[in-house]
MARVEX-635465 format. One record per atom (N, C-alpha, C, O, CB): residue number from 1; atom name; x, y, z. Coordinates in steps of 0.1 Angstrom, whole numbers. Glycine has a CB too. Example, Ala and Ser with C-alpha at 12.3 -4.5 7.8 and 13.67 -1.06 7.14 Angstrom:
# residues 2
+-----+------+-------+-------+-------+
! seq ! atom !    xx !    yy !    zz !
+-----+------+-------+-------+-------+
!   1 !    N !   132 !   -57 !    78 !
!   1 !   CA !   123 !   -45 !    78 !
!   1 !    C !   132 !   -33 !    78 !
!   1 !    O !   142 !   -33 !    85 !
!   1 !   CB !   113 !   -45 !    90 !
!   2 !    N !   128 !   -22 !    71 !
!   2 !   CA !   137 !   -11 !    71 !
!   2 !    C !   129 !     0 !    79 !
!   2 !    O !   134 !    11 !    80 !
!   2 !   CB !   141 !    -6 !    57 !
+-----+------+-------+-------+-------+
# end
This chain:
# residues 96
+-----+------+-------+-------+-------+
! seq ! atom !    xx !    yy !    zz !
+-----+------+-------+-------+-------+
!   1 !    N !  -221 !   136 !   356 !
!   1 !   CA !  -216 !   131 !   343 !
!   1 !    C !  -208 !   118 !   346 !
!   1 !    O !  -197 !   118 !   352 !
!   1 !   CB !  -207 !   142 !   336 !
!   2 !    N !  -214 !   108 !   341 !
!   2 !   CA !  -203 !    94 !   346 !
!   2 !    C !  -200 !    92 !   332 !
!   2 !    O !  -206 !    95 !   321 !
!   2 !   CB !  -210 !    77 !   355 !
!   3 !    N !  -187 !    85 !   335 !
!   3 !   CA !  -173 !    78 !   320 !
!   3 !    C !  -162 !    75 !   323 !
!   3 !    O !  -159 !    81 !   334 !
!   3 !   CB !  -168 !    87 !   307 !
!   4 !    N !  -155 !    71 !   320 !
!   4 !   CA !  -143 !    66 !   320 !
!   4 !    C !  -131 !    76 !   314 !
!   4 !    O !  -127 !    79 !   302 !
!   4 !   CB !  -145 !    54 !   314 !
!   5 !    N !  -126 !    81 !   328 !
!   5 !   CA !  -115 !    95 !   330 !
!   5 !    C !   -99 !    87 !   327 !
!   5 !    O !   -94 !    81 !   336 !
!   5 !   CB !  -115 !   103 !   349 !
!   6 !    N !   -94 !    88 !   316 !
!   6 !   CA !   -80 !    80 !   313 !
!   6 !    C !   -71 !    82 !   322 !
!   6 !    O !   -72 !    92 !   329 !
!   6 !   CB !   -73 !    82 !   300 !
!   7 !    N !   -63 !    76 !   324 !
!   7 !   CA !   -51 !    83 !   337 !
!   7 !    C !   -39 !    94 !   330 !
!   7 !    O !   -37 !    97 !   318 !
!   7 !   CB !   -40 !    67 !   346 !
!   8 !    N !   -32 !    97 !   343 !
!   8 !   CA !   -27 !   109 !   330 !
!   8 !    C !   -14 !   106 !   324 !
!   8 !    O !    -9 !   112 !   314 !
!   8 !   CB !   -24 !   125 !   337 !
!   9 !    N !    -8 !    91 !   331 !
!   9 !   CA !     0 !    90 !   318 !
!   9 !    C !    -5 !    91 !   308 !
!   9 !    O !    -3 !    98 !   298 !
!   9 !   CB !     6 !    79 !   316 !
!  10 !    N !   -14 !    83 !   309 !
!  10 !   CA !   -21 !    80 !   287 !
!  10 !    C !   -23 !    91 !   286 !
!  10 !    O !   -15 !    95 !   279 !
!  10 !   CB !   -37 !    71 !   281 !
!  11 !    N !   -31 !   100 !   291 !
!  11 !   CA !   -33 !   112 !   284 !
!  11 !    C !   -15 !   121 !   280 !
!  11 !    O !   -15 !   129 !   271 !
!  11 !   CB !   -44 !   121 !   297 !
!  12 !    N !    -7 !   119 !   285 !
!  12 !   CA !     6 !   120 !   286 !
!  12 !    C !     8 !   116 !   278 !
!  12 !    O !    11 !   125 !   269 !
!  12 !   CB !    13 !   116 !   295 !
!  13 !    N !     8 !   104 !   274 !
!  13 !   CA !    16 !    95 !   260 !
!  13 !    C !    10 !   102 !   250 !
!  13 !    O !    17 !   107 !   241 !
!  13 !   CB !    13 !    77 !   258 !
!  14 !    N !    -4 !   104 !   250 !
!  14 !   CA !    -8 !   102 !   235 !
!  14 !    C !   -11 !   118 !   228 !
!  14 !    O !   -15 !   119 !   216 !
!  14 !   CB !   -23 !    93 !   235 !
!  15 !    N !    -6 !   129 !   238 !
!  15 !   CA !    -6 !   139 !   240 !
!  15 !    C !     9 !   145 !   238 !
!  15 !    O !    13 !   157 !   238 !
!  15 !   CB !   -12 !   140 !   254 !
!  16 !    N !    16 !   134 !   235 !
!  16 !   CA !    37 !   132 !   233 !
!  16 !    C !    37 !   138 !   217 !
!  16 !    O !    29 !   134 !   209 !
!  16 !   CB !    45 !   108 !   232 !
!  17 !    N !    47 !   148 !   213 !
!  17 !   CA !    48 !   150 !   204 !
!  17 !    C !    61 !   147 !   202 !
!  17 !    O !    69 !   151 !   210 !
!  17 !   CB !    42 !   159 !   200 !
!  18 !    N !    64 !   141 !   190 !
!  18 !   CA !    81 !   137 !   187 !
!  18 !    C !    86 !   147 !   172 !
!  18 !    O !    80 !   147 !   161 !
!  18 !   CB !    84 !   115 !   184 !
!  19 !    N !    96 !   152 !   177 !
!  19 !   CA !   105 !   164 !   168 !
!  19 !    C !   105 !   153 !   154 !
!  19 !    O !   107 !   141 !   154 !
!  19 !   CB !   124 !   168 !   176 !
!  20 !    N !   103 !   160 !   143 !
!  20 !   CA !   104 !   153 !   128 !
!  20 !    C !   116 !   148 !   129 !
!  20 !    O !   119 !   138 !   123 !
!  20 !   CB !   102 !   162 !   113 !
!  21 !    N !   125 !   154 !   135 !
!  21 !   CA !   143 !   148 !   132 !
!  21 !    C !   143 !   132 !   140 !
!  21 !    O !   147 !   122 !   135 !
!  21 !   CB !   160 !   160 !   143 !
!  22 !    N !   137 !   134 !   149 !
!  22 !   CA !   138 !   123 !   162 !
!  22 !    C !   131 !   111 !   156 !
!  22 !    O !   119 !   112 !   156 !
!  22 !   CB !   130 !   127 !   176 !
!  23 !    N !   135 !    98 !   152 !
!  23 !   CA !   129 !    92 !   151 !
!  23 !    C !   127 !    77 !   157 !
!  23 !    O !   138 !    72 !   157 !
!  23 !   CB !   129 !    95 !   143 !
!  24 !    N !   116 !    68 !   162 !
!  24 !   CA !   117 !    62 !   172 !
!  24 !    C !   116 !    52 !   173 !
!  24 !    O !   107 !    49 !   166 !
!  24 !   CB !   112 !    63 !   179 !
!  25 !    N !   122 !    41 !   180 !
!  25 !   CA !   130 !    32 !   177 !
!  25 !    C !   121 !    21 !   182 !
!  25 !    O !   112 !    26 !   189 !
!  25 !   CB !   144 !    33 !   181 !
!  26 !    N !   123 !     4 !   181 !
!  26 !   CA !   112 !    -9 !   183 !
!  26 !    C !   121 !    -6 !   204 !
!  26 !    O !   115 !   -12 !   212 !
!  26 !   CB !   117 !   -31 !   169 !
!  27 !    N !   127 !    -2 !   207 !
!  27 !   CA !   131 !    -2 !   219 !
!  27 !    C !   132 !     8 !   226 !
!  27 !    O !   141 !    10 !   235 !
!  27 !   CB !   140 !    -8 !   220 !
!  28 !    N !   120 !    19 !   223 !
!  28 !   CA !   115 !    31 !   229 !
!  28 !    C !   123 !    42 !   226 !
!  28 !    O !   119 !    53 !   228 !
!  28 !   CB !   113 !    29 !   243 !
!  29 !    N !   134 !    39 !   223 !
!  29 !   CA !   146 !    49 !   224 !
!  29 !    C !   142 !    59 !   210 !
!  29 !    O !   138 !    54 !   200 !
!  29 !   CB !   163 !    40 !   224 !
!  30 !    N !   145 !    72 !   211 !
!  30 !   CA !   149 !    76 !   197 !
!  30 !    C !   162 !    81 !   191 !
!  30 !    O !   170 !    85 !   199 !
!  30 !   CB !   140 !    85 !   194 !
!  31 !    N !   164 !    82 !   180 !
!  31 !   CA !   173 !    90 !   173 !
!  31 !    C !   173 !    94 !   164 !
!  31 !    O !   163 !    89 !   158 !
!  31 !   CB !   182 !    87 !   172 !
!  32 !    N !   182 !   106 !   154 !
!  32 !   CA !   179 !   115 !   151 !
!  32 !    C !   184 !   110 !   132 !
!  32 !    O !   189 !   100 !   128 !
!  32 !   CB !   186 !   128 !   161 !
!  33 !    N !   181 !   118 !   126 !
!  33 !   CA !   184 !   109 !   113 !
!  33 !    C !   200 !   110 !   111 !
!  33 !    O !   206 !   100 !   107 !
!  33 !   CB !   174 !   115 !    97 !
!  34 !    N !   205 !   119 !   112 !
!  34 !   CA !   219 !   116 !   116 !
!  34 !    C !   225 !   103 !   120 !
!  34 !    O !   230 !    95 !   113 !
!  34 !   CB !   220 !   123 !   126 !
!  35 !    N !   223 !   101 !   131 !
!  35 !   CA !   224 !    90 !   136 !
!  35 !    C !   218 !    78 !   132 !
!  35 !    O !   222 !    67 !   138 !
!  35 !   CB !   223 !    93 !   145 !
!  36 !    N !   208 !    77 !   122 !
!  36 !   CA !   205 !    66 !   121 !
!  36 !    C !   212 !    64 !   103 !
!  36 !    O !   216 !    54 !    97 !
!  36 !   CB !   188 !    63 !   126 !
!  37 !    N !   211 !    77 !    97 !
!  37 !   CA !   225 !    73 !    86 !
!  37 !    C !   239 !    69 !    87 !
!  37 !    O !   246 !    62 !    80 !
!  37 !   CB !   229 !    83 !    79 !
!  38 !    N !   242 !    75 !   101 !
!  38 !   CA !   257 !    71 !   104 !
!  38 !    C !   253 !    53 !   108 !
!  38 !    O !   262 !    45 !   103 !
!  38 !   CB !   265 !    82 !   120 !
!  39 !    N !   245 !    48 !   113 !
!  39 !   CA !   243 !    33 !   117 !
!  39 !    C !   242 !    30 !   106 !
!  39 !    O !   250 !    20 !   105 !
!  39 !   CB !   232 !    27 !   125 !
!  40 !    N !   236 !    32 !    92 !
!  40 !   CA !   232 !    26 !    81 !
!  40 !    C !   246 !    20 !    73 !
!  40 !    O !   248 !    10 !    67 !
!  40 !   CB !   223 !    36 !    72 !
!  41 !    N !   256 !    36 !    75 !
!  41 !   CA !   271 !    34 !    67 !
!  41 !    C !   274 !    23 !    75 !
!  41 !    O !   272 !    12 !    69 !
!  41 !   CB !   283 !    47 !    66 !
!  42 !    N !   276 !    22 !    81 !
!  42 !   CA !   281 !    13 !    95 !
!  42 !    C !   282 !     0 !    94 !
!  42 !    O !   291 !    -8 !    96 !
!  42 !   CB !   274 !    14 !   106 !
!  43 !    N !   270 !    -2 !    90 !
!  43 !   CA !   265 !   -14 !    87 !
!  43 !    C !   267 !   -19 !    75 !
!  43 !    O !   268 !   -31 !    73 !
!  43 !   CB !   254 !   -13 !    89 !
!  44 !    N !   267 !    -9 !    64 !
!  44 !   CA !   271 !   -12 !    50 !
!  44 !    C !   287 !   -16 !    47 !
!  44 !    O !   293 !   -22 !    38 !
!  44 !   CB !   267 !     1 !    43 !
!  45 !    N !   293 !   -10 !    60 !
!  45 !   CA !   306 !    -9 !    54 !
!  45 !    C !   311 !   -23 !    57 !
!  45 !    O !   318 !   -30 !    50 !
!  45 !   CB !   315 !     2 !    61 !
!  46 !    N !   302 !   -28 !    74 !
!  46 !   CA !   307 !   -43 !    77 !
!  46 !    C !   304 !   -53 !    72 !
!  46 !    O !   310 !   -63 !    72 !
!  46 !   CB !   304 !   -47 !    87 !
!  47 !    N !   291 !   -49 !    63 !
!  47 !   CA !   280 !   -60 !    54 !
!  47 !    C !   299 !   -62 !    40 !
!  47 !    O !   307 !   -72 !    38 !
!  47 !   CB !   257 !   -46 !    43 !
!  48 !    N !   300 !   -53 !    37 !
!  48 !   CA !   313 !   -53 !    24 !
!  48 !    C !   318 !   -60 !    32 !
!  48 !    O !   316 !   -72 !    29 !
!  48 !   CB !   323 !   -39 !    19 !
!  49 !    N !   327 !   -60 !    45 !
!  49 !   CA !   340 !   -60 !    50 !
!  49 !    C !   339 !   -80 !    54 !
!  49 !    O !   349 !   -88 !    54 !
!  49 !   CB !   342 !   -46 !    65 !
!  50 !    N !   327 !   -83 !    57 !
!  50 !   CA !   323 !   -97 !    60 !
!  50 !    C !   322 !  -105 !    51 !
!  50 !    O !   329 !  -116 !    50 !
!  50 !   CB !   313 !   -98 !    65 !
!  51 !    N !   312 !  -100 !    43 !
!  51 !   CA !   309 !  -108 !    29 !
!  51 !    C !   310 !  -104 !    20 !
!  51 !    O !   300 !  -107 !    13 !
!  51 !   CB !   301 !  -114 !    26 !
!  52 !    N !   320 !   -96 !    16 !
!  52 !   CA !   325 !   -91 !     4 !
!  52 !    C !   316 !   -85 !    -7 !
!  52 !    O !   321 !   -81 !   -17 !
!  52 !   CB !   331 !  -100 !    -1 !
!  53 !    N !   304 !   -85 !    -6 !
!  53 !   CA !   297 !   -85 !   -13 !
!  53 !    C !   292 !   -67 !   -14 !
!  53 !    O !   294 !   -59 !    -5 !
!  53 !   CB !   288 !   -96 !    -8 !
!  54 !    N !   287 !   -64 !   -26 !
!  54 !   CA !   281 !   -50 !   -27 !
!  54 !    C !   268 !   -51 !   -24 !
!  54 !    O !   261 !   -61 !   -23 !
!  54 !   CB !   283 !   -44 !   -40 !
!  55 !    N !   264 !   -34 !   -21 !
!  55 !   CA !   246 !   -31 !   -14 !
!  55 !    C !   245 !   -25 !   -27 !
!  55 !    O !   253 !   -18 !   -35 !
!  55 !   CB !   241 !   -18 !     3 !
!  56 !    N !   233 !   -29 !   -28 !
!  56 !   CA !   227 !   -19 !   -41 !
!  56 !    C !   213 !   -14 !   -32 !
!  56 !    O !   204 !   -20 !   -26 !
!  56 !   CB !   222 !   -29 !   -59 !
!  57 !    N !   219 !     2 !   -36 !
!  57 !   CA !   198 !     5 !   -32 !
!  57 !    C !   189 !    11 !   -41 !
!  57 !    O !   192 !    17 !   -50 !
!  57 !   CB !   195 !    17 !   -19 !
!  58 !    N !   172 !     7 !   -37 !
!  58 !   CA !   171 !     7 !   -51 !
!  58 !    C !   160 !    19 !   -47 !
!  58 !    O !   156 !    18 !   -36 !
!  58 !   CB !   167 !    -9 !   -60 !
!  59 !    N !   157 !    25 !   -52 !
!  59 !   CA !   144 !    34 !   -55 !
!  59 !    C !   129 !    25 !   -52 !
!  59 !    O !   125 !    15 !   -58 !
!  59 !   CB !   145 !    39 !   -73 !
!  60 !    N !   123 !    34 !   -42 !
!  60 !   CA !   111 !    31 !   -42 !
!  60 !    C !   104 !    28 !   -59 !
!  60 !    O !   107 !    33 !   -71 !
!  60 !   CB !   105 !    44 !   -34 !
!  61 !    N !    91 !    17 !   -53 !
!  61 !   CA !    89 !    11 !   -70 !
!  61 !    C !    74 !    20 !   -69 !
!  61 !    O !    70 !    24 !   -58 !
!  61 !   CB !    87 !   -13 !   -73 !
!  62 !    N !    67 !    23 !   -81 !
!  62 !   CA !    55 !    31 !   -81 !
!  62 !    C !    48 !    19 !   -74 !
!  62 !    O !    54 !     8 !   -72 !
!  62 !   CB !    50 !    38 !   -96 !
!  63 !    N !    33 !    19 !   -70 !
!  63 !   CA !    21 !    13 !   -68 !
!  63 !    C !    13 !     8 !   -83 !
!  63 !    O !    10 !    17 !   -91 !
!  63 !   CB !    13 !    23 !   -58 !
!  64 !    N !    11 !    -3 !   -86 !
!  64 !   CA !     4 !    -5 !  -101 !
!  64 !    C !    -8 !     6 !   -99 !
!  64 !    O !   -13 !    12 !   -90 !
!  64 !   CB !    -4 !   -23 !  -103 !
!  65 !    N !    -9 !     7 !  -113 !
!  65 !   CA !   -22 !    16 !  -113 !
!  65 !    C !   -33 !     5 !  -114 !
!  65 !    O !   -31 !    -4 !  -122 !
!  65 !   CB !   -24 !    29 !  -128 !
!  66 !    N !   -40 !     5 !  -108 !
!  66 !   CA !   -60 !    -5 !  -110 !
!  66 !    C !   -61 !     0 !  -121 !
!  66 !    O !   -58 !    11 !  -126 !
!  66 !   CB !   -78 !     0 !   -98 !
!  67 !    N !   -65 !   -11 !  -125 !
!  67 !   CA !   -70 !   -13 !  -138 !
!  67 !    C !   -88 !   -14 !  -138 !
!  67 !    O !   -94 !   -22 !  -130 !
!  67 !   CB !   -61 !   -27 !  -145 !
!  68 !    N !   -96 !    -6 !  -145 !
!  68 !   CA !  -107 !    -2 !  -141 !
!  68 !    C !  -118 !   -17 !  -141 !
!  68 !    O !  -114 !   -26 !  -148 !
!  68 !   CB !  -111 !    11 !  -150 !
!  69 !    N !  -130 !   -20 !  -134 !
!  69 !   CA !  -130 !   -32 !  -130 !
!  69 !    C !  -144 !   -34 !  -142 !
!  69 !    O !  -153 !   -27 !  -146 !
!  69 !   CB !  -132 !   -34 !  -111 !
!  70 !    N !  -141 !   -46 !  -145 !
!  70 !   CA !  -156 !   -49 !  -156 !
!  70 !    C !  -160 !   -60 !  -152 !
!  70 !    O !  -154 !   -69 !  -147 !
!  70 !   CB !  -154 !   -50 !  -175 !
!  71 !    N !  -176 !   -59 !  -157 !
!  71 !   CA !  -183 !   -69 !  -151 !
!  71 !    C !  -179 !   -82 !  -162 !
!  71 !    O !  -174 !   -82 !  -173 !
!  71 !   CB !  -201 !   -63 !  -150 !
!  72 !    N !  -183 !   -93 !  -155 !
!  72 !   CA !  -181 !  -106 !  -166 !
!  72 !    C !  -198 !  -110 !  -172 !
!  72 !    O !  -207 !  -110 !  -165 !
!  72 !   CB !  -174 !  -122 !  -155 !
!  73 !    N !  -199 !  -111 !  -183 !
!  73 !   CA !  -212 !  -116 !  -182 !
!  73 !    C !  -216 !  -127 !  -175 !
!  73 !    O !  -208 !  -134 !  -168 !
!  73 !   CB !  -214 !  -119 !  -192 !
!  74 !    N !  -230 !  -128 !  -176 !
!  74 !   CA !  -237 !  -142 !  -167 !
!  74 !    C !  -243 !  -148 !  -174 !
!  74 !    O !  -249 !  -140 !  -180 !
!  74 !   CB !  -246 !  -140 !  -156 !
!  75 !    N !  -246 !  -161 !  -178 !
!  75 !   CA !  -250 !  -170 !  -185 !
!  75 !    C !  -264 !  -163 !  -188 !
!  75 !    O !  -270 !  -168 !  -197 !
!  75 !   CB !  -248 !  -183 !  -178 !
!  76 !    N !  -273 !  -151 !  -179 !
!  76 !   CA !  -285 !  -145 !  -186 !
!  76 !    C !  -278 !  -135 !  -193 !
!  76 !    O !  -284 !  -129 !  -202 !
!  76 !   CB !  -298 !  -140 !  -175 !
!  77 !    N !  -267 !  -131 !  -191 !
!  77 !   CA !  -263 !  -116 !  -198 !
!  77 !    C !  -263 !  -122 !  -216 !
!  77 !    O !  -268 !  -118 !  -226 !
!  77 !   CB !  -242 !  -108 !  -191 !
!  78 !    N !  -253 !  -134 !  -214 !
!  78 !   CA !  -252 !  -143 !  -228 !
!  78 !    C !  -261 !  -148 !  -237 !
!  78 !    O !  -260 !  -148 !  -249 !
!  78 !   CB !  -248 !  -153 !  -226 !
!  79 !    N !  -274 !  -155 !  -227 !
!  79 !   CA !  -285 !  -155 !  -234 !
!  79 !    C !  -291 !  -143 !  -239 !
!  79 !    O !  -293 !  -142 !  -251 !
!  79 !   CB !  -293 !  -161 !  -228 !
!  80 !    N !  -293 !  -135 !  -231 !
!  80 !   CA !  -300 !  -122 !  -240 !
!  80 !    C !  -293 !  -116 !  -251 !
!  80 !    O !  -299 !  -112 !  -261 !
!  80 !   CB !  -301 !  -110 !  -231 !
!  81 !    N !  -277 !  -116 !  -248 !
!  81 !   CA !  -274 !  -106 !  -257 !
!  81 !    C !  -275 !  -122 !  -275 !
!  81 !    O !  -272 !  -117 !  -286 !
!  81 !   CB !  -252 !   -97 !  -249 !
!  82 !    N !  -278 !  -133 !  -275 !
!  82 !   CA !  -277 !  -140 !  -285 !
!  82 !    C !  -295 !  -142 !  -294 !
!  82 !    O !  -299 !  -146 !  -305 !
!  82 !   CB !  -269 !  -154 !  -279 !
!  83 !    N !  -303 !  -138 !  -283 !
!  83 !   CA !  -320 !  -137 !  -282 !
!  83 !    C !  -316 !  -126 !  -292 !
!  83 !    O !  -316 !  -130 !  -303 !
!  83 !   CB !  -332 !  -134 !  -265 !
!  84 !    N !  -312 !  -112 !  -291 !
!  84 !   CA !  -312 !   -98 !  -296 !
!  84 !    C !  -305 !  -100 !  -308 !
!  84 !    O !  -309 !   -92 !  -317 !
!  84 !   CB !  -306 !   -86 !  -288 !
!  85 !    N !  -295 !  -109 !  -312 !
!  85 !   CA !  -283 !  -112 !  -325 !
!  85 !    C !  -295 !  -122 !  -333 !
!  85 !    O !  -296 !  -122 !  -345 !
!  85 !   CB !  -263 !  -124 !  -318 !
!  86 !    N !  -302 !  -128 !  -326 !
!  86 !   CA !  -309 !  -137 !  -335 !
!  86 !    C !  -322 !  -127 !  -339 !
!  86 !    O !  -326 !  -127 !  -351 !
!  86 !   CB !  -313 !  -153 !  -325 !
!  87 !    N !  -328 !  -121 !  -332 !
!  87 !   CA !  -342 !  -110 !  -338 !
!  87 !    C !  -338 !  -100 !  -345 !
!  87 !    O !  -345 !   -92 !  -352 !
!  87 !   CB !  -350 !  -102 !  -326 !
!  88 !    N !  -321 !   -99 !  -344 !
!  88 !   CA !  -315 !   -90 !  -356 !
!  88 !    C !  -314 !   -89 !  -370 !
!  88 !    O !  -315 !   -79 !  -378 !
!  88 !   CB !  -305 !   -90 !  -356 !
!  89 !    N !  -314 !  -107 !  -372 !
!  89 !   CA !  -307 !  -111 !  -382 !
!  89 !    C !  -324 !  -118 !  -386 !
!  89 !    O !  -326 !  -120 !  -398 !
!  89 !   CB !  -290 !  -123 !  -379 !
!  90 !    N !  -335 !  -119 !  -377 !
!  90 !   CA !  -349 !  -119 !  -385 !
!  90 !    C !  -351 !  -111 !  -390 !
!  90 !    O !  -353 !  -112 !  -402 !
!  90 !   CB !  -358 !  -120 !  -382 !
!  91 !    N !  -354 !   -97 !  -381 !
!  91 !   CA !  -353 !   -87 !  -390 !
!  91 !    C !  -348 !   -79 !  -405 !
!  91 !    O !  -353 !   -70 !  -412 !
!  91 !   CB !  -350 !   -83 !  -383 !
!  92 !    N !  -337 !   -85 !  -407 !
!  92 !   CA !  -328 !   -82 !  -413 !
!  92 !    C !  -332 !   -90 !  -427 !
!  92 !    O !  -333 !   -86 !  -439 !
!  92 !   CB !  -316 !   -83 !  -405 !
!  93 !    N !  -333 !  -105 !  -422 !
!  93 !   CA !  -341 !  -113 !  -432 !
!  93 !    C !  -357 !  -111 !  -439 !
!  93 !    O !  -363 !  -116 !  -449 !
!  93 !   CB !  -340 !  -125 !  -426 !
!  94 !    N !  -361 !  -103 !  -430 !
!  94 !   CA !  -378 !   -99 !  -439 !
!  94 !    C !  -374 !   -87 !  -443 !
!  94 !    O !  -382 !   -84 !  -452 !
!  94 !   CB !  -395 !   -97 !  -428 !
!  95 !    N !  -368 !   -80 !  -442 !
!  95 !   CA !  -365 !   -66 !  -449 !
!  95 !    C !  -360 !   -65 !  -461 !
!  95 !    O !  -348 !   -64 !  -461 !
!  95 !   CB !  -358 !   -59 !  -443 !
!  96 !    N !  -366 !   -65 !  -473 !
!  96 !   CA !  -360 !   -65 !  -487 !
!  96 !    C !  -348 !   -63 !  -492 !
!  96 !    O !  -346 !   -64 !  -504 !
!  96 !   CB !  -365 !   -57 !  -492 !
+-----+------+-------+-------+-------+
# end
């Protein structure tokens, strides 16, 4: 059987399960949501204390709903549909 056997870090890494509390950071490190609310006040309080200014936070915004997709006519869709308005209105004119 030949292929390519990963080494066992990778198999290690990708095989890593991280606790829902833990969460992991751009510099490998993790922490726990605790701790990353306590950084958030922290930060909020210095953001006030610097530039005086208030945080507002806002609520996730919904996703637009799609709006369902319609075709455009095509310059044959146009002609036809005015060929059928015009054999309408012959019709309509030989009929008593």
């Amino acid at each position: 059987m030949s292929g390519i056997v990963p080494s066992m870090s990778v198999v290690n890494k990708s095989m890593q399960r991280v606790s829902p509390e833990l969460i992991p950071t751009q510099s490998g490190s993790t922490v726990t949501k605790d701790e990353l609310r306590a950084e958030l006040e922290r930060q909020e309080q210095r953001y006030k204390e610097v530039y005086g200014g208030e945080v507002t936070t806002y609520a996730a915004q919904p996703e637009p709903e799609r709006k369902p997709w319609r075709k455009r006519a095509t310059v044959q869709d146009q002609a036809f549909s005015q060929e059928l308005q015009k054999m309408e209105k012959e019709l309509k004119a030989e009929e008593p």
